[in-house]
LUMZA-525257 format. One record per residue (C-alpha): x, y, z; residue in three letters. Coordinates in steps of 0.25 Angstrom, whole numbers, padded with zeros to 4 digits, always signed. Example, Ala and Ser with C-alpha at 12.3 -4.5 7.8 and 13.67 -1.06 7.14 Angstrom:
# LUMZA-525257
+0049-0018+0031ALA +0055-0004+0029SER 
END
This chain:
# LUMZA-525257
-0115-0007-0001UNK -0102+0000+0001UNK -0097+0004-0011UNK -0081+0008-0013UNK -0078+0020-0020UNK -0066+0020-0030UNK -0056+0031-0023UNK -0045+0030-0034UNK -0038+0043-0037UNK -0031+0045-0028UNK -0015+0044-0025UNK -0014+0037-0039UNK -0001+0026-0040UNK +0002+0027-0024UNK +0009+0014-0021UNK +0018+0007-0009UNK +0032+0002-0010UNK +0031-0012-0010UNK +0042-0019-0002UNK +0043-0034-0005UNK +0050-0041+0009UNK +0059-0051+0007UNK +0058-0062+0018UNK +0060-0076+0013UNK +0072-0078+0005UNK +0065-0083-0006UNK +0061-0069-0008UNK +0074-0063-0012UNK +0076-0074-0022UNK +0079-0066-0036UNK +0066-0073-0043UNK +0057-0064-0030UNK +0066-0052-0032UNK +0064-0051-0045UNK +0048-0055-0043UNK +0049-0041-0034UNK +0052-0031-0047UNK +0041-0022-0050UNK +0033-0025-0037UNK +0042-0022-0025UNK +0047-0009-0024UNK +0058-0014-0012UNK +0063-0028-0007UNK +0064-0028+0008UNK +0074-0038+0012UNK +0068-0044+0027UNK +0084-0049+0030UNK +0078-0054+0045UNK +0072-0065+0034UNK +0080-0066+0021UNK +0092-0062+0029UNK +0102-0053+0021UNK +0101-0053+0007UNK +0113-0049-0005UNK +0106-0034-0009UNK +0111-0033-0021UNK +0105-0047-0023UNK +0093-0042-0020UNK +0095-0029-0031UNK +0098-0038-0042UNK +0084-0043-0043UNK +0076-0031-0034UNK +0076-0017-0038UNK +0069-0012-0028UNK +0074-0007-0014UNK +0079-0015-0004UNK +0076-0015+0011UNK +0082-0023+0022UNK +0074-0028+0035UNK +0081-0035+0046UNK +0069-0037+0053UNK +0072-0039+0068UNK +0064-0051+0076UNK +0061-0039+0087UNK +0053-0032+0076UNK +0046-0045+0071UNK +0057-0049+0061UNK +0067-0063+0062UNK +0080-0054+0064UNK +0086-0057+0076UNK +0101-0051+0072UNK +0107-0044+0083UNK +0110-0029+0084UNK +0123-0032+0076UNK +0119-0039+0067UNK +0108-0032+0062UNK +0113-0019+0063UNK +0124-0025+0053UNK +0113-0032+0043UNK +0106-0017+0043UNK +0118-0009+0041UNK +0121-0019+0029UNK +0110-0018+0023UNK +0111-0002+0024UNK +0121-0004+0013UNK +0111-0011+0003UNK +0097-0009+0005UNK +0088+0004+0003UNK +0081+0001+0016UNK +0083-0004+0028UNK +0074-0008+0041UNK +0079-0002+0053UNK +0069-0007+0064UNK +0065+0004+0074UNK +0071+0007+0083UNK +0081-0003+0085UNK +0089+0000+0073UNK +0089+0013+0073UNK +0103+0014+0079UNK +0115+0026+0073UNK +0120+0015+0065UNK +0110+0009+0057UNK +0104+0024+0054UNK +0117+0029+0049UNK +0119+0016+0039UNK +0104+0016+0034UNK +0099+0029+0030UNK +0086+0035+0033UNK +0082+0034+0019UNK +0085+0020+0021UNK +0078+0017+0032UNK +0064+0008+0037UNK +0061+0010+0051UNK +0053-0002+0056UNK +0045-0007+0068UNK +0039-0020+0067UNK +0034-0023+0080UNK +0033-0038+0084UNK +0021-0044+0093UNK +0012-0033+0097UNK +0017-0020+0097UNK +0006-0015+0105UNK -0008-0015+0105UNK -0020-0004+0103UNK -0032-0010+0113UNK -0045-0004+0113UNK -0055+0001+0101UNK -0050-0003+0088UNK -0047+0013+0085UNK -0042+0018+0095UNK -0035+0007+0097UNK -0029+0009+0082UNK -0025+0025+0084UNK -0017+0020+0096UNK -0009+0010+0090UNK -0006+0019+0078UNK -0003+0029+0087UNK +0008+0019+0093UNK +0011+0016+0079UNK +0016+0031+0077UNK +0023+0033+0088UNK +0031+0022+0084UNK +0033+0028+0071UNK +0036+0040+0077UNK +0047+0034+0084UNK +0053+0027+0071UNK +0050+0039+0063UNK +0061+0046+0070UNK +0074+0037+0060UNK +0071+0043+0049UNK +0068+0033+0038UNK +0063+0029+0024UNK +0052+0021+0030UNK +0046+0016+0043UNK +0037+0003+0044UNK +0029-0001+0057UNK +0024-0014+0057UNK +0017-0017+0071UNK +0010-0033+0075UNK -0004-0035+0070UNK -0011-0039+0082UNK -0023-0038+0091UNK -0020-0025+0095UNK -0021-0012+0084UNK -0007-0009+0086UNK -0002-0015+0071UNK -0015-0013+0063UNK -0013+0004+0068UNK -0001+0003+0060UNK -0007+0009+0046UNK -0014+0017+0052UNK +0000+0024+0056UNK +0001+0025+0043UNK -0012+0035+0040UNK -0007+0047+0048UNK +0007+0048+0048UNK +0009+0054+0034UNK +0020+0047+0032UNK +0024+0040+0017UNK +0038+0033+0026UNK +0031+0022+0035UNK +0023+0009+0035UNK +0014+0002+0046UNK +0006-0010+0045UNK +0004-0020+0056UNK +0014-0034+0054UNK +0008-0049+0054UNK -0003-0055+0046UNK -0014-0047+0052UNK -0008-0035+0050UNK -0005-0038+0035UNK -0016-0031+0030UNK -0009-0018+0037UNK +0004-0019+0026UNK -0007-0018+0014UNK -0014-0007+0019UNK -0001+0002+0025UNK +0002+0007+0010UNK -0011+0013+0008UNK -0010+0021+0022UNK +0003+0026+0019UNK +0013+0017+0019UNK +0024+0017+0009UNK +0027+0002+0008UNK +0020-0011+0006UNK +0028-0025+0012UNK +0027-0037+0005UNK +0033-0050+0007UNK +0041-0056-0005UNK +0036-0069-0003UNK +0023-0073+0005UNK +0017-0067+0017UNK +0023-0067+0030UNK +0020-0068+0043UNK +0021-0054+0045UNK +0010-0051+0036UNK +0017-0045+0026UNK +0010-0049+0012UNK +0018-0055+0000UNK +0020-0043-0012UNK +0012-0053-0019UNK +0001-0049-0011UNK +0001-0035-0010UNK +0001-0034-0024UNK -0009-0045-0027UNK -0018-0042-0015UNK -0017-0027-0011UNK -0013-0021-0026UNK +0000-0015-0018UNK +0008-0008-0019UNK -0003+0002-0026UNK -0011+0010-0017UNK -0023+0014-0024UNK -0032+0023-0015UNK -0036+0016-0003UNK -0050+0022+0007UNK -0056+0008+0013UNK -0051-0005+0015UNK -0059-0019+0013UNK -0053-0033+0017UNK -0054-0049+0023UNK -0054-0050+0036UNK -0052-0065+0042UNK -0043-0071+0052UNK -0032-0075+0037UNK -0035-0068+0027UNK -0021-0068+0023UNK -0025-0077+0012UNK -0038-0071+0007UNK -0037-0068-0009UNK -0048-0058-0005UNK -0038-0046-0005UNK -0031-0048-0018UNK -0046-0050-0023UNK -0053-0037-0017UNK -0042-0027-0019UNK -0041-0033-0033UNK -0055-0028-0035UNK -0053-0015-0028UNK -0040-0012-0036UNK -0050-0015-0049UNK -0059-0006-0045UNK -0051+0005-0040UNK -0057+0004-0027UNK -0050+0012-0015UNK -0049-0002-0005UNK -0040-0011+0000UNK -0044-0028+0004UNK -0037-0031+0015UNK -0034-0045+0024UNK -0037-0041+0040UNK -0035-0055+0048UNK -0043-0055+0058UNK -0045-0061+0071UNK -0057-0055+0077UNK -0067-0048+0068UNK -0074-0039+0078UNK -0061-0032+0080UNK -0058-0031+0066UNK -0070-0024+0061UNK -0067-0013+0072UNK -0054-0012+0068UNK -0055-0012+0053UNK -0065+0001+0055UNK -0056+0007+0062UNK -0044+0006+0057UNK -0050+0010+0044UNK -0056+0023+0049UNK -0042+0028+0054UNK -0034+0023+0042UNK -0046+0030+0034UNK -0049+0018+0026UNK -0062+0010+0031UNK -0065-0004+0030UNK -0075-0006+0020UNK -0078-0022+0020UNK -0073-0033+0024UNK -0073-0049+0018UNK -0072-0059+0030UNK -0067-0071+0032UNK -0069-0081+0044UNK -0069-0082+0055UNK -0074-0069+0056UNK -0087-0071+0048UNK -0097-0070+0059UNK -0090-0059+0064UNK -0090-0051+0050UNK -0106-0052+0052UNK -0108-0047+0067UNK -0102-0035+0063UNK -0109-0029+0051UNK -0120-0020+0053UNK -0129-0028+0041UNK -0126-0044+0034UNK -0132-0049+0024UNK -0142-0061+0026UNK -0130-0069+0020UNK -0121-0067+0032UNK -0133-0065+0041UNK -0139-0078+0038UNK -0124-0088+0036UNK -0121-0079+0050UNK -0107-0073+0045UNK -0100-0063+0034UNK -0089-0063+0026UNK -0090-0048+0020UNK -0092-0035+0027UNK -0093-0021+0021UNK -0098-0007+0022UNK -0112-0006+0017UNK -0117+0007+0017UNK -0112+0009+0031UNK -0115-0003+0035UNK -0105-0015+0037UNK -0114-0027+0029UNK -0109-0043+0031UNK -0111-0052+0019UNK -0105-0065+0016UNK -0102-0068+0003UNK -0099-0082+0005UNK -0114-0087+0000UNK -0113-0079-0013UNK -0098-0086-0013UNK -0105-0099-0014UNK -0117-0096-0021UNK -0111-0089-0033UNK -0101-0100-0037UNK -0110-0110-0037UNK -0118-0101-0046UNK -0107-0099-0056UNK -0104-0114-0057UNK -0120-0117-0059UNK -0123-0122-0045UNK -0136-0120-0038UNK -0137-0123-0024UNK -0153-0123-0023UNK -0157-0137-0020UNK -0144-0144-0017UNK -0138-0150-0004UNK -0125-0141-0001UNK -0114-0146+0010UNK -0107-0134+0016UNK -0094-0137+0022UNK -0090-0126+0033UNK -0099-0117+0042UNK -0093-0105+0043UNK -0097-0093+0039UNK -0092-0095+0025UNK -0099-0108+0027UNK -0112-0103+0032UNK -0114-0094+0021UNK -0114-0103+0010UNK -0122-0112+0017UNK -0132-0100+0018UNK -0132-0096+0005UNK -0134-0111-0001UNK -0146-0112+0008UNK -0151-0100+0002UNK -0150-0105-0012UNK -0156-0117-0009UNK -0145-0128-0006UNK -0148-0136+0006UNK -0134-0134+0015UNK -0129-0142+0025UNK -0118-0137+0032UNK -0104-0144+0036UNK -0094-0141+0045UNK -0084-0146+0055UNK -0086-0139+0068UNK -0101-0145+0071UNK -0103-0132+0080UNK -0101-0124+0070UNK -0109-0131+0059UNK -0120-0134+0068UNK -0120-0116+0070UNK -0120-0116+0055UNK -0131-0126+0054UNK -0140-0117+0064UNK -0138-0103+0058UNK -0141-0108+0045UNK -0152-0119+0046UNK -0144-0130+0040UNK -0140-0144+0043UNK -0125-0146+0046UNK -0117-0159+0046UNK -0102-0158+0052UNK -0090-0161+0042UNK -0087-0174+0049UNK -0101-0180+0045UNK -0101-0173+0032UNK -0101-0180+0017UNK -0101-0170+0004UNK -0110-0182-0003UNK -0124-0177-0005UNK -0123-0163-0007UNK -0123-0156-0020UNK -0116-0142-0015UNK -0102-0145-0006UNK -0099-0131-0002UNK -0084-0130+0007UNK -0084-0117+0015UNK -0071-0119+0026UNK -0058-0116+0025UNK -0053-0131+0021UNK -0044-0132+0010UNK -0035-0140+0012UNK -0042-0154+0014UNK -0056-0159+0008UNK -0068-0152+0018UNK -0076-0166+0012UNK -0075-0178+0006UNK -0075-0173-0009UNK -0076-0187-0014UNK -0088-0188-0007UNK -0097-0177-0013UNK -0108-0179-0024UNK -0102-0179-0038UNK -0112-0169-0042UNK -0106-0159-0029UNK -0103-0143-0031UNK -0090-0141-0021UNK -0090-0125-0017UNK -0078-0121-0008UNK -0076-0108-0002UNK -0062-0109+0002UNK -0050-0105-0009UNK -0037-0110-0009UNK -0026-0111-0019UNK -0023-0121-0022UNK -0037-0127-0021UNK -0043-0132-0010UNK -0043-0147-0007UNK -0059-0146-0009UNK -0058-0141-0023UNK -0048-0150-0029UNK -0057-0163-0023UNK -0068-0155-0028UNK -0061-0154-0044UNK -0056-0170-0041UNK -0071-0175-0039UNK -0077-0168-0051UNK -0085-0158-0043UNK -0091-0146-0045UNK -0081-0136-0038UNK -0083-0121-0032UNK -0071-0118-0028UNK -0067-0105-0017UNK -0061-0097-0027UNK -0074-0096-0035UNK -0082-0093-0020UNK -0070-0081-0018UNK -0072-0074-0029UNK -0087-0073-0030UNK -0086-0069-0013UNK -0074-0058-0015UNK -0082-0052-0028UNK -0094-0052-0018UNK -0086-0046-0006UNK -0080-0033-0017UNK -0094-0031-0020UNK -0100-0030-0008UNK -0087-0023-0001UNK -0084-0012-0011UNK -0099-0011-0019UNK -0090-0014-0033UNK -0091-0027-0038UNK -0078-0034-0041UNK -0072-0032-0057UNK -0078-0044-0065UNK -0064-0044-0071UNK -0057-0045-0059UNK -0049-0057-0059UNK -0050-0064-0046UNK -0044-0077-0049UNK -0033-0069-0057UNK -0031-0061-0046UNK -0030-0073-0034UNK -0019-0081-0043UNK -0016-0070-0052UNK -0001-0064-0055UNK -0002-0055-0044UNK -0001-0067-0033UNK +0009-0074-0042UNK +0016-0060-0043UNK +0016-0061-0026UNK +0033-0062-0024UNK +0036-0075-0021UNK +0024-0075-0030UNK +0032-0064-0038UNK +0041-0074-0042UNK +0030-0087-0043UNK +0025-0090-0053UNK +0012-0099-0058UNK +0000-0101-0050UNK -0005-0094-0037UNK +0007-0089-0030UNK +0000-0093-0015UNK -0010-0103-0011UNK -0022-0097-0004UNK -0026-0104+0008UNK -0038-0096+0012UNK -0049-0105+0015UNK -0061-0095+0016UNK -0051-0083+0022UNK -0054-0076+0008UNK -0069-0074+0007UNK 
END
């Protein structure tokens, strides 16, 4: 078992600038600017989005600096002001903001230099479509596209500046996840990289802890170009702290923008003064993934150390580990992959994420007749581990080739969803990503039926509130995903999780309701979380 060593001491109270981003006009309303005091050290004003704001407006509820971005469509913004224009929105904003974007190179003119001195300078690239591509093996393919990625600092590096910020298209090509890796060797404490888009979001998180001396967050929700909410930094990530950092964990799945996993492991690692960071990766093929993830840890100098996974990339999760255990070996896929020893071990703590909620609320599966709706991977492993304890399983699903797979690797009978009636069966157990509409007839199940379902949502799910209106006994996903994220911190890090850690404090805690427009919400959870089985 890996175990993680605490590494605290070192560079004690290092912290980011965070810089909440304004783009809704919602989010200059005085109620958010106010919300911002104490967590956002600047206020950057996206005018291509809010248009032009009164600053001293701004100053009457914001004490923090103010930056101006006019974001131009060319660099991926909605700008699209001529050369007049925006040279004369940029020269008024010169005259009451701190900072002011000038895009490289296109405003870098005689002008515009003169009016906005250098100490009040951001020099920005942000490159729209595919800046390029790095083919070839994941490393070398890496070194060239950060070598790219410094010869174009190179060439913005020559305005003199307060910052510099490179922001390069997530793609199938390396070109934007090179991008903190510019950070690492440059020795520089005036620039930030990370790769734009909601693949690439997990690059903003981690830019910080390579160098960077600013953090962006959104004022209001997530946008499409990846940039998290304040909210979530601080909830998720503990930013903008940067405790000691020497090896990354995470989720990897095809959304895991959604997952509560992140907020929950880094919670636990804060607690335990651990020296990791729980990341998001979306993933679209897995095997392309896992070569990259080693590698792009080895020259950023912080290694993958385990991985929670999410479909559809179960299956895959188990071809590439060196041993599983007879969990994943037997349901045929893996949710969690870690460092054992040397040795990258699959396990899918999906079975004990049924079994042990069903234990807590007094149920024994040995000797009843279970229905389990869904024959995916999370599917198959319950099923498994039911059959195990000495339920008799019948599995359910929609797609009949797929059920009838499920039904030959695991020995039992399988009836498709059209054909299926929950009447009978002691143990209903719902294992797909439905959460919206009934997945069965509740009205049709036994009066003496136990409901498990493995999805969360807030609000709940459409199963759990038939499941509450019929009087039956209910196992909802937010039990099944604290029991599984406990499991996963065990086996990832070798430390079990703080007994006195407050998971369901922390999921609709302050800290979410803190998130700006959740700054300035107030009562309940700030967001619903439509994840189905995205969060393991």
């Amino acid at each position: 078992m890996a175990r993680a060593t605490n590494g605290y001491g070192a560079a004690p109270g290092r912290r980011a600038r965070l810089v909440a981003v304004a783009a809704e006009p919602e989010d200059l309303t005085p109620g958010s600017l106010r919300g911002l005091a104490g967590v956002a050290d600047e206020l950057e004003v996206r005018a291509d989005l809010v248009g032009d704001p009164d600053p001293s407006r701004l100053r009457r509820h914001f004490g923090g600096q103010l930056t101006y971005c006019l974001r131009s469509a060319r660099q991926g913004g909605r700008s699209v002001a001529g050369p007049v224009e925006r040279r004369t929105r940029l020269l008024r904003a010169a005259d009451h903001y701190e900072l002011v974007d000038l895009e490289a190179m296109d405003d870098v003119e005689q002008e515009l230099l003169a009016a906005v001195p250098a100490r009040r300078r951001r020099v920005s690239w942000h490159a729209s479509g595919h800046a390029g591509r790095a083919e070839g093996r994941c490393r070398a393919g890496l070194r060239e596209a950060a070598g790219r990625l410094r010869e174009r600092f190179a060439a913005m590096s020559a305005v003199p500046a307060a910052l510099y910020l490179l922001a390069p298209p997530a793609g199938e090509g390396q070109y934007g996840f090179a991008a903190p890796l510019l950070l690492t060797g440059l020795g520089r404490t005036d620039v930030t990289a990370f790769a734009s888009g909601p693949v690439g979001m997990w690059t903003r998180v981690l830019a910080p802890w390579l160098g960077a001396p600013v953090v962006f967050g959104r004022v209001g929700a997530q946008g499409e170009d990846g940039m998290p909410s304040v909210g979530r930094l601080l909830a998720d990530y503990g930013l903008p702290a940067l405790p000691p950092l020497s090896g990354l964990f995470g989720i990897a799945g095809r959304a895991p923008g959604g997952s509560l996993s992140p907020r929950l492991h880094n919670a636990a690692l804060r607690e335990l003064r651990l020296p990791a960071l729980y990341l998001p990766f979306q993933v679209d093929r897995f095997s392309r993934f896992w070569q990259w993830g080693f590698d792009f840890g080895s020259l950023a100098g912080i290694p993958l150390h385990g991985l929670t996974v999410t479909a559809p990339h179960k299956e895959s999760a188990l071809h590439v580990a060196d041993v599983a255990d007879p969990e994943a070996l037997g349901c045929g896929s893996a949710n969690l992959l870690w460092l054992d020893q040397g040795r990258w071990r699959a396990a899918t703590t999906d079975a004990v994420g049924a079994l042990r909620p069903l234990a807590l609320g007094g149920v024994d599966p040995s000797g009843r007749t279970a229905a389990v709706i869904g024959c995916g991977g999370a599917g198959r492993a319950v099923a498994w581990a039911l059959r195990e304890a000495g339920a008799r399983v019948t599995l359910v699903n929609r797609g009949i080739a797929h059920g009838l797979e499920a039904s030959s690797r695991l020995g039992l009978p399988y009836i498709p969803l059209s054909r299926f009636s929950p009447a009978g069966y002691d143990l209903l157990v719902h294992a797909t990503p439905l959460v919206e509409r009934e997945p069965f007839p509740v009205a049709a199940a036994d009066r003496d039926a136990v409901v498990l379902e493995m999805a969360y949502r807030d609000p709940t799910t459409a199963l759990a509130r038939a499941t509450r209106a019929r009087g039956l006994v209910g196992i909802d996903g937010w039990q099944v995903l604290f029991v599984e994220v406990r499991e996963q911190f065990r086996l990832m890090t070798g430390h079990p999780m703080p007994d006195a850690l407050p998971l369901r404090s922390i999921c609709f805690g302050s800290a979410e309701q803190a998130a700006v427009h959740d700054l300035t919400a107030s009562g309940g959870p700030a967001r619903a979380h439509r994840t189905g089985r995205e969060a393991p």
